[in-house]
C-alpha positions in Angstrom: -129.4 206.0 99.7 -126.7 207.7 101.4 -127.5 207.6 105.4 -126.5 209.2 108.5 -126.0 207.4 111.4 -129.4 208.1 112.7 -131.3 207.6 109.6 -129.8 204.3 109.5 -130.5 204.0 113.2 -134.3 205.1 112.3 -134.5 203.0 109.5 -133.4 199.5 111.6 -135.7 199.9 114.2 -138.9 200.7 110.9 -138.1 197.2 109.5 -137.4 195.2 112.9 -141.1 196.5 113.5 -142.6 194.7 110.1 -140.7 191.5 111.7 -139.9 188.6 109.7 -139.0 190.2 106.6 -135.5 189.3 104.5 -134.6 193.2 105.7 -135.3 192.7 109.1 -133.1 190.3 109.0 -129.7 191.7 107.6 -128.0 195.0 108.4 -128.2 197.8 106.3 -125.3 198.5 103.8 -122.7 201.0 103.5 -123.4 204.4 101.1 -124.0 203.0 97.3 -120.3 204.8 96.7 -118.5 201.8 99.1 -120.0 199.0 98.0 -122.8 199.1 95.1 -121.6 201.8 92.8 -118.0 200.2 92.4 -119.3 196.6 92.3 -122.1 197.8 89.3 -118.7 199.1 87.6 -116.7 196.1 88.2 -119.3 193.5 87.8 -120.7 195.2 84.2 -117.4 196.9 82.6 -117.2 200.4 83.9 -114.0 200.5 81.6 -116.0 199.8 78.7 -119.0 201.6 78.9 -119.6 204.7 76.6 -120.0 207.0 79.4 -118.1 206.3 82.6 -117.3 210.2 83.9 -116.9 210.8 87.4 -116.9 206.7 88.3 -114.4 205.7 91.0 -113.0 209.3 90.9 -111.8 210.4 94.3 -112.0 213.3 93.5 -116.0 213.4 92.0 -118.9 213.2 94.3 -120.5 210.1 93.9 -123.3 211.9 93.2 -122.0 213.3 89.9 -120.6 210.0 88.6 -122.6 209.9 85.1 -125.8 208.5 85.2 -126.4 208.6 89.2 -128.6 211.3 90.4 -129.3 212.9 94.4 -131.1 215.0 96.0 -128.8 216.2 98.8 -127.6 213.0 99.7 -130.3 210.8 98.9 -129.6 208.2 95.9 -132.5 209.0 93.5 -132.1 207.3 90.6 -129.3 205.1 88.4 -129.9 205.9 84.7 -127.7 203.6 82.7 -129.4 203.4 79.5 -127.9 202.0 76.3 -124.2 202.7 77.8 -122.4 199.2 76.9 -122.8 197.7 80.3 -122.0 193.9 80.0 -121.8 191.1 82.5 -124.0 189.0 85.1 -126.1 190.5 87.1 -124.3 188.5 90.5 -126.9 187.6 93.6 -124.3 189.8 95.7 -124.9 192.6 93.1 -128.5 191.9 92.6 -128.9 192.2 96.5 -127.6 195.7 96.3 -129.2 197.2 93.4 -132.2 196.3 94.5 -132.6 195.7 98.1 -129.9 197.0 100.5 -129.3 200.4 98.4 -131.9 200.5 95.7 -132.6 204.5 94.8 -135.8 205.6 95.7 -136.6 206.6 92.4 -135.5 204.8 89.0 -133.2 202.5 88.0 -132.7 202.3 84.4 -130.2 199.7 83.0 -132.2 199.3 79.8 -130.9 198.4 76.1 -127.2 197.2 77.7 -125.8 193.5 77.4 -126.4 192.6 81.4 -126.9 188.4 82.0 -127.7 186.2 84.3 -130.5 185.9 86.9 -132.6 188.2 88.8 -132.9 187.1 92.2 -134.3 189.5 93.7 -137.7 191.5 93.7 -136.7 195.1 93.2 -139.7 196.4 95.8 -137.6 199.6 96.8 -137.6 201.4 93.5 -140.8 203.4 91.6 -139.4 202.3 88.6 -137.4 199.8 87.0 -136.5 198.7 83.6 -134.5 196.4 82.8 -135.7 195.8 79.0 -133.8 195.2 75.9 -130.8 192.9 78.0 -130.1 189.3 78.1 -131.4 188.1 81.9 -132.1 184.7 81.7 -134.3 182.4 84.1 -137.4 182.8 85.9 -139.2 186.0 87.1 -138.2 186.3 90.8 -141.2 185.0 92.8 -141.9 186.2 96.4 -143.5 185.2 100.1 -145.8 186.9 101.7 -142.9 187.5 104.5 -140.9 189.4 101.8 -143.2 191.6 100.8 -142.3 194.7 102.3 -145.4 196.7 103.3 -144.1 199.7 102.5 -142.9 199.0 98.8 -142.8 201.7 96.4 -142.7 199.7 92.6 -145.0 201.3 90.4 -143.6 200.1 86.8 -141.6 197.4 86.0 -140.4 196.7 82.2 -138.1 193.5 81.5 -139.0 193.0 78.3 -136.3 191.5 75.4 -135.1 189.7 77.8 -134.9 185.4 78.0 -137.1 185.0 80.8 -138.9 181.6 80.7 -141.3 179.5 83.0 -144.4 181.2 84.5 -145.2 184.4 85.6 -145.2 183.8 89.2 -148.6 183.5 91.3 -147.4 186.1 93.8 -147.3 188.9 91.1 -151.1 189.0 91.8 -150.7 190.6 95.2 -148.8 193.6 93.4 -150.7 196.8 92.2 -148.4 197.9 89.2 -149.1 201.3 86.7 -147.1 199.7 83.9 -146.0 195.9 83.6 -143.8 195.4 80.4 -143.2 191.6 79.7 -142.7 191.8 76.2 -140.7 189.7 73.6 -139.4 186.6 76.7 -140.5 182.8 76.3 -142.6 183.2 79.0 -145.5 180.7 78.3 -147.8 180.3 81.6 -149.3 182.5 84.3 -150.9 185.4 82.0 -153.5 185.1 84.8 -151.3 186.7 87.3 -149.8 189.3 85.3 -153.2 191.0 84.4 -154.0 190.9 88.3 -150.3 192.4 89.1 -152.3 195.7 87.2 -154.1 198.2 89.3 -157.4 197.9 90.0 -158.1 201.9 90.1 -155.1 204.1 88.2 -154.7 204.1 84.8 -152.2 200.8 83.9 -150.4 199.3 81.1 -149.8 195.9 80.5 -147.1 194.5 77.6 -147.3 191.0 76.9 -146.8 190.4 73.0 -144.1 188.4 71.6 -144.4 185.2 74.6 -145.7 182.0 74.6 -149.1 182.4 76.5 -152.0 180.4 76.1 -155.6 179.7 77.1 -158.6 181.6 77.1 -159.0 185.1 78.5 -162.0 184.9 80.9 -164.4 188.3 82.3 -161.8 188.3 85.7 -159.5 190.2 83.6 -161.8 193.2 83.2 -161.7 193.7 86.8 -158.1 196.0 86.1 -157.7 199.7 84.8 -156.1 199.2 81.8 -155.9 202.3 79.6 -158.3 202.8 77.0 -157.7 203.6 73.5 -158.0 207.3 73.2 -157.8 208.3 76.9 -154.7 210.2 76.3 -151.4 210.4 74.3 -150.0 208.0 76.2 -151.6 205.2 74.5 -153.5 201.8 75.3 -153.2 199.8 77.8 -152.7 196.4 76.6 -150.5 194.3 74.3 -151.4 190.3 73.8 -150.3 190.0 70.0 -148.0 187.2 68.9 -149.4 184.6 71.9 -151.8 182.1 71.4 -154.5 183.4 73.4 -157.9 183.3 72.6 -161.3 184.9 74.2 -164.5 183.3 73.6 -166.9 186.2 75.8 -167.7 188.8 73.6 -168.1 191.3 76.6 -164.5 190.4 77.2 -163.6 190.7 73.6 -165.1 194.0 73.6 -163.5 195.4 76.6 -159.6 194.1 75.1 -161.0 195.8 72.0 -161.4 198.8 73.2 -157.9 198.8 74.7 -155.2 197.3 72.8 -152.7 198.8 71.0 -152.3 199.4 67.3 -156.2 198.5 66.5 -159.3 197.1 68.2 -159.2 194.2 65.6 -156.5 192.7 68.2 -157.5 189.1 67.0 -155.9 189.5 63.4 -152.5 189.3 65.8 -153.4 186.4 68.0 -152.2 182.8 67.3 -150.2 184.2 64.2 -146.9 182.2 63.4 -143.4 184.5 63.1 -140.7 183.5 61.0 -136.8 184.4 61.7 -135.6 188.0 61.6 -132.4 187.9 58.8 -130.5 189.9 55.9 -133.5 189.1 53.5 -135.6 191.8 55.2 -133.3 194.2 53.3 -135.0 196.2 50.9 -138.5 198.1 50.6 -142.5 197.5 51.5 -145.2 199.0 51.9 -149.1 198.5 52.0 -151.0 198.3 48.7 -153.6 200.5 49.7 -151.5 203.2 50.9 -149.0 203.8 47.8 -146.6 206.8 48.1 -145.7 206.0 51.5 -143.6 203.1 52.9 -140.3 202.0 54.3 -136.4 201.7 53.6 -135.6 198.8 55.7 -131.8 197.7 55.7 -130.1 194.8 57.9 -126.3 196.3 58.4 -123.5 194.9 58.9 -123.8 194.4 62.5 -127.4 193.4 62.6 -128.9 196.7 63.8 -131.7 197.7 61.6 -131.4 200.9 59.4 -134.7 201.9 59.1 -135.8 205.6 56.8 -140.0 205.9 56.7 -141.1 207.9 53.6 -144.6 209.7 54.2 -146.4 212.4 54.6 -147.7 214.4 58.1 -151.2 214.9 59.2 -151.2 218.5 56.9 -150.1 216.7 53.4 -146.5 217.5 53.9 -143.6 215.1 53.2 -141.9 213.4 55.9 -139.3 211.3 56.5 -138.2 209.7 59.7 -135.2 207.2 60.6 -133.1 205.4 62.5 -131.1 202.3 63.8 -132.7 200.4 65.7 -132.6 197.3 68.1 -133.8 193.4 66.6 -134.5 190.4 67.8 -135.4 186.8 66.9 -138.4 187.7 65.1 -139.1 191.7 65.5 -137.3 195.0 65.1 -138.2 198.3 66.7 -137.1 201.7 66.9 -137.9 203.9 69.5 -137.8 206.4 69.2 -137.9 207.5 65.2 -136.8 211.3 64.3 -137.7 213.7 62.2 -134.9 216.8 61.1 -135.7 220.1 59.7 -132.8 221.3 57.7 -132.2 223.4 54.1 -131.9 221.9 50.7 -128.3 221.7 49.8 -126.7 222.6 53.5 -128.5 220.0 55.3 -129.6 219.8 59.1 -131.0 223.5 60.8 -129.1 224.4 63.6 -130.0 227.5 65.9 -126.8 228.1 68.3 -126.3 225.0 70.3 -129.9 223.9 69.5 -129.8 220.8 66.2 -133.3 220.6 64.4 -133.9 217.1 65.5 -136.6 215.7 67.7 -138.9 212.7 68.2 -141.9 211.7 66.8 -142.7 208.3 68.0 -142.0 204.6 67.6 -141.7 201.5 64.9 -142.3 197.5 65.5 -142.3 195.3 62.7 -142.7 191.2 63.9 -141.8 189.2 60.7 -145.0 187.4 59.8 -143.5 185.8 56.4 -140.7 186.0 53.8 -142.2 188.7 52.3 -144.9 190.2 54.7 -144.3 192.5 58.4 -146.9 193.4 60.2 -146.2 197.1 61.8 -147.2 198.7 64.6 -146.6 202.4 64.1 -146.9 205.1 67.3 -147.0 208.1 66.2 -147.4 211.2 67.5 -149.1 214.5 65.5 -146.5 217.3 66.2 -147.8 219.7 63.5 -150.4 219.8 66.2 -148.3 221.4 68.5 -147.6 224.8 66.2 -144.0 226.0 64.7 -140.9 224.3 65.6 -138.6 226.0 67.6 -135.1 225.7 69.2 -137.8 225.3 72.3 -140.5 223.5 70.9 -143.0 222.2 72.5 -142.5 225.0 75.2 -141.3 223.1 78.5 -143.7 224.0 82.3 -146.9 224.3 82.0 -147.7 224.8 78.5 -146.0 221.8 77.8 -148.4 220.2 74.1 -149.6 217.1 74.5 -149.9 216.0 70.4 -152.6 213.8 69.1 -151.5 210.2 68.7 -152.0 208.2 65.9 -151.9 204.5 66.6 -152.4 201.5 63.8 -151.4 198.2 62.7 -151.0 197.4 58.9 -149.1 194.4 57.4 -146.6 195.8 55.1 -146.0 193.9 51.9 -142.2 193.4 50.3 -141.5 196.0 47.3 -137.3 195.2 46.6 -135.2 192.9 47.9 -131.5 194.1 48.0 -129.0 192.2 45.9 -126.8 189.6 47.8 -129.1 189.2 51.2 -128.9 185.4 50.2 -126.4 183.4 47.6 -129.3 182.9 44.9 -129.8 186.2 44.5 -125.9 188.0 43.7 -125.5 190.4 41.6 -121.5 190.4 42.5 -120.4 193.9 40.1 -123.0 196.9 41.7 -124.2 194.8 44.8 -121.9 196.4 47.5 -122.8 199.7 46.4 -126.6 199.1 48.6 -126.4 201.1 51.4 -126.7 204.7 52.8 -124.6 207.3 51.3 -124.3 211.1 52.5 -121.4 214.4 52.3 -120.5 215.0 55.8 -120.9 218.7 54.7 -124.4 218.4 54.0 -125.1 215.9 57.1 -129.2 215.5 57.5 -129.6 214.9 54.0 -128.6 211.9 52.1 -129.3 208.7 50.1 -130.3 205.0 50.5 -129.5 202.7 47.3 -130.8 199.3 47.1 -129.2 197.5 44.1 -131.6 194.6 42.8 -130.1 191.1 41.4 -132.0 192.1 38.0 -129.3 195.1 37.5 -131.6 197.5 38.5 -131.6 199.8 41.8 -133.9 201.9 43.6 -132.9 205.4 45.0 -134.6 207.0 47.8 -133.1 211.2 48.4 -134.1 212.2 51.8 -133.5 216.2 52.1 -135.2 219.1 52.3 -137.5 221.7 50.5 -135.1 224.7 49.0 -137.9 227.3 49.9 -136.1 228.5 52.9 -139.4 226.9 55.4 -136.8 224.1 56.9 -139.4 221.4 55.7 -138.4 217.8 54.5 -138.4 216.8 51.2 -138.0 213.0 49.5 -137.8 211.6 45.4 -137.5 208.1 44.9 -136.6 206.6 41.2 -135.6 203.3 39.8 -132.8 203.1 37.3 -130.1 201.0 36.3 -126.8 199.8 37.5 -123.7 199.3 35.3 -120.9 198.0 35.9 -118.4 199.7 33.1 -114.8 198.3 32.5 -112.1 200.3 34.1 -108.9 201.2 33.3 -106.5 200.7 34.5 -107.4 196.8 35.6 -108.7 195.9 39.4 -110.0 199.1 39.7 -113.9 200.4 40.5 -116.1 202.3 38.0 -120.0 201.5 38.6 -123.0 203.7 37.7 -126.2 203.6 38.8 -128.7 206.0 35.9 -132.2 206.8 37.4 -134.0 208.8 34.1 -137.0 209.4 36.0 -137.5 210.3 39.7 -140.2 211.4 41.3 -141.8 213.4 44.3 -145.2 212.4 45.8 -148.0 215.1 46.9 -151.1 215.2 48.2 -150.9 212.3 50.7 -151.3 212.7 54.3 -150.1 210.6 57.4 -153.0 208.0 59.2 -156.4 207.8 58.3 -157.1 210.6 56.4 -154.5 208.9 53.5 -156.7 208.5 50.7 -154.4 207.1 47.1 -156.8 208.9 45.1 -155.2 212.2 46.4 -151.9 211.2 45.7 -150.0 212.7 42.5 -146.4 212.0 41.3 -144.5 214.9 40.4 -142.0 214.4 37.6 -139.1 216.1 39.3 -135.9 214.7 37.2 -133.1 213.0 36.4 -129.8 211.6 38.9 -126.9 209.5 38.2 -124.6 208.2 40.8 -120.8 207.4 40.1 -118.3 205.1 41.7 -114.7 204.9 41.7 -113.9 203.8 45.1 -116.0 201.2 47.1 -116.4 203.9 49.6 -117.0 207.0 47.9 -118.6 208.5 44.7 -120.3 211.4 42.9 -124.1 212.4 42.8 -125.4 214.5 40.1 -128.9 215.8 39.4 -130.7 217.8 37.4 -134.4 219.0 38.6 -137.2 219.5 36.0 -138.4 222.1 39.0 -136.8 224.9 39.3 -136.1 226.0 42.7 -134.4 222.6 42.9 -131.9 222.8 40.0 -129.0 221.5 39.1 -125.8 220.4 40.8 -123.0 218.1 41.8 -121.1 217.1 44.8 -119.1 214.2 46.6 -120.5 211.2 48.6 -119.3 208.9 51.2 -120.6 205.6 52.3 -122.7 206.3 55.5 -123.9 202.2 56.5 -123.5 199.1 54.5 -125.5 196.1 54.7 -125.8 192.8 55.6 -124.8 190.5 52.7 -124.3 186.9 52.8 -120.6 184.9 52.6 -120.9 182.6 49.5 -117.7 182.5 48.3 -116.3 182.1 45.0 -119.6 181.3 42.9 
């Protein structure tokens, strides 16, 4: 917070009167642009980051350097997200951020590459997140004595992190709205997290993915977790992937009716994970909900490339996508995106405004070689009328959609070509991946070439009807490596005779298989010449979809494994 000298004066004498404290204690710092702002650059490579605008620029304000928001000259909030910050978080650092000149507001360093410890309780901030680094360590613990009475933290999320040890016993003096713990090694004190919760305001509480154990008792029902329904937010609770247990049915009955993807919370407890590698390439789905599934690829670089293939709440297709973030034994993506766009032009724009938006979140945990179990948020935007450049409308009217909120285990339908050295198919295997015209960009393929010589094609476009609606085929066909001449040269074609286009499914629990019709819609062949680059052609047994040709470019490629000369 940027001071005068008598706000700093006023301050001093507020915490010499709560005595004893570590503030109390130590003289209050400098403005954030002397002494926090350049050390956060130094410390967690300003030069490097994907947006530094404004930083260390004499000339800037400190309080437009990118990412640091003011009110006047009050230090609000430091919103860092997913900008390529890497380093240790330093004790000198640490004491800055979050003690000396902590914003009053937010401080969001999420999804970044930050190490080390974390020292310090960050009491001075409403919220913090600190998830998706690699902080390392125990949670900070606290006296009584440092417990300012006048701390503001309402939400706190430091999950997919390496945090170990025990949540400490001091985090049950806290009153938290949202306590985010997920995916550490955190293996004792589950106790003490439940009582960090708020015993009156609607609260969440994140604790999958850890190593917790023992038996829930009744004293945890004493807390205001969210309940399943209550609003669009979501539940209140997440214990999978621990090895809890609960032996009360009243308790079982109140986690029930407030955990997240189902209130059959128990199929998720005590269940064994196995390692998250290039094998999960391919697709899977549920058997009892054919005609909708996923496109999962590993890339090159680890990040998952995910495209779901569906329906929405109204019957019409939908597909959603993106990379995502993995870890030891989970991926996620949040958020996943939907487009509206035009067959054969690709993506909607109006003016500056890109028909693109969010529609809610993916987690698969790896529960077997061939088996994920997925928790899929979703949220019901048909509910909230016609899309628009401003839709939903912003103020007031702001729509709240319906959420739809499940767990399924999804079952493995391909497995990509090459994931492993027992299953090559050296000729066609490094044409897998995603594949688009940057002329056409929001539509586009994914190929998944088989080790039987086969492939599987998945077109994710839009209808040609002018409505801006998303449209998806899928087909299986053949790969063929033909000889080319000259020598040393590429010519591969992938042949799919017969592709088709679901209907009559819808998204959640209304999906019923019976419904479900595939439309013959026609034939597409593929060919290579380049590793890079090809040709699609196609030719529709519907009309309005016809026939056509153009170029294509490699948009991702995946993870394969190094075997060498076999």
């Amino acid at each position: 917070m940027k001071c005068t000298r008598s706000t700093r004066t006023a301050l001093t004498g507020i915490l010499m009167a709560l005595g004893g404290s570590l503030w109390a204690t130590s003289p209050l710092a400098d403005t954030p642009d002397q002494d926090l702002l350049p050390l956060l650059y130094e410390t967690l490579g300003g030069e490097n980051w994907h947006n530094n605008d404004g930083w260390l620029d004499p000339g800037v304000d400190w309080c437009d350097w990118y990412g640091v928001h003011c009110f006047e000259t009050e230090f609000r909030r430091l919103e860092l997200p997913d900008n390529n910050l890497a380093g240790a978080l330093t004790p000198e650092l640490a004491e800055l951020l979050f003690v000396k000149q902590a914003p009053k507001y937010e401080i969001d360093l999420s999804g970044n590459a930050i190490g080390g410890e974390l020292p310090y309780f960050p009491w001075r901030t409403e919220t913090v997140d600190l998830s998706g680094n690699a902080l390392t360590g125990s949670l900070p613990g606290f006296t009584d004595e440092e417990r300012p009475n006048d701390y503001v933290l309402e939400r706190l999320r430091l999950a997919r992190n390496d945090f170990e040890g025990s949540v400490p016993a001091n985090w049950a003096r806290l009153f938290l709205r949202w306590l985010d713990l997920a995916d550490n090694r955190l293996d004792a004190g589950h106790e003490y997290a439940f009582a960090a919760m708020h015993t009156a305001w609607q609260s969440f509480l994140r604790l999958n993915g850890n190593r917790f154990s023992g038996v829930l008792t009744a004293e945890i029902t004493a807390y205001a977790l969210a309940e399943r329904g209550d609003s669009n937010t979501g539940a209140g609770l997440d214990i999978c992937f621990n090895d809890l247990t609960v032996n009360d049915p009243a308790v079982r009955d109140w986690i029930a009716a407030r955990h997240v993807g189902s209130p059959d919370f128990e199929q998720c407890l005590g269940r064994e994970r196995t390692t998250v590698d290039a094998t999960l390439s391919g697709s899977w789905y549920h058997p009892e909900r054919p005609g909708e599934g996923v496109s999962l690829m590993m890339l090159e670089n680890g990040a998952p490339l995910l495209y779901s293939f569906s329906f929405d709440s109204e019957g019409r297709l939908q597909w959603l996508f993106e990379v995502g973030e993995s870890g030891e034994h989970w991926l996620r993506w949040d958020p996943l995106r939907e487009t509206r766009g035009h067959f054969g032009e690709g993506i909607a724009r109006d003016d500056d405004y890109t028909f693109i938006r969010s529609t809610g979140r993916f987690r698969f945990d790896r529960v077997g070689e061939d088996t994920l179990s997925l928790h899929r948020h979703y949220y019901d935007l048909v509910a909230c009328g016609p899309w628009g450049p401003q839709s939903p409308p912003s103020g007031p009217l702001l729509c709240a959609p319906p959420l739809f909120d499940d767990r399924l285990d999804y079952q493995r339908l391909s497995n990509l070509a090459g994931t492993t050295c027992d299953n090559q198919n050296r000729q066609t295997q490094e044409f897998s991946g995603a594949w688009y015209n940057p002329e056409r960009a929001g539509e586009g393929f994914i190929v998944e070439v088989l080790s039987d010589g086969k492939a599987v094609v998945y077109w994710f476009t839009h209808k040609p009807d002018g409505s801006g609606e998303q449209a998806w085929m899928t087909g299986v066909g053949e790969a063929r490596w033909v000889m080319p001449l000259p020598p040393n040269t590429t010519n591969v074609s992938l042949t799919f005779d017969e592709v088709y286009q679901p209907v009559g499914g819808q998204f959640g629990p209304a999906f019923d298989p019976a419904d479900l019709e595939m439309v013959d819609w026609g034939e597409l062949s593929m060919h290579f010449r380049a590793p890079d680059s090809g040709e699609i052609q196609w030719n529709s047994h519907l009309e309005e979809y016809g026939t056509g040709s153009y170029a294509i470019e490699r948009l991702a490629r995946p993870m394969l494994a190094e075997c060498g000369e076999q």
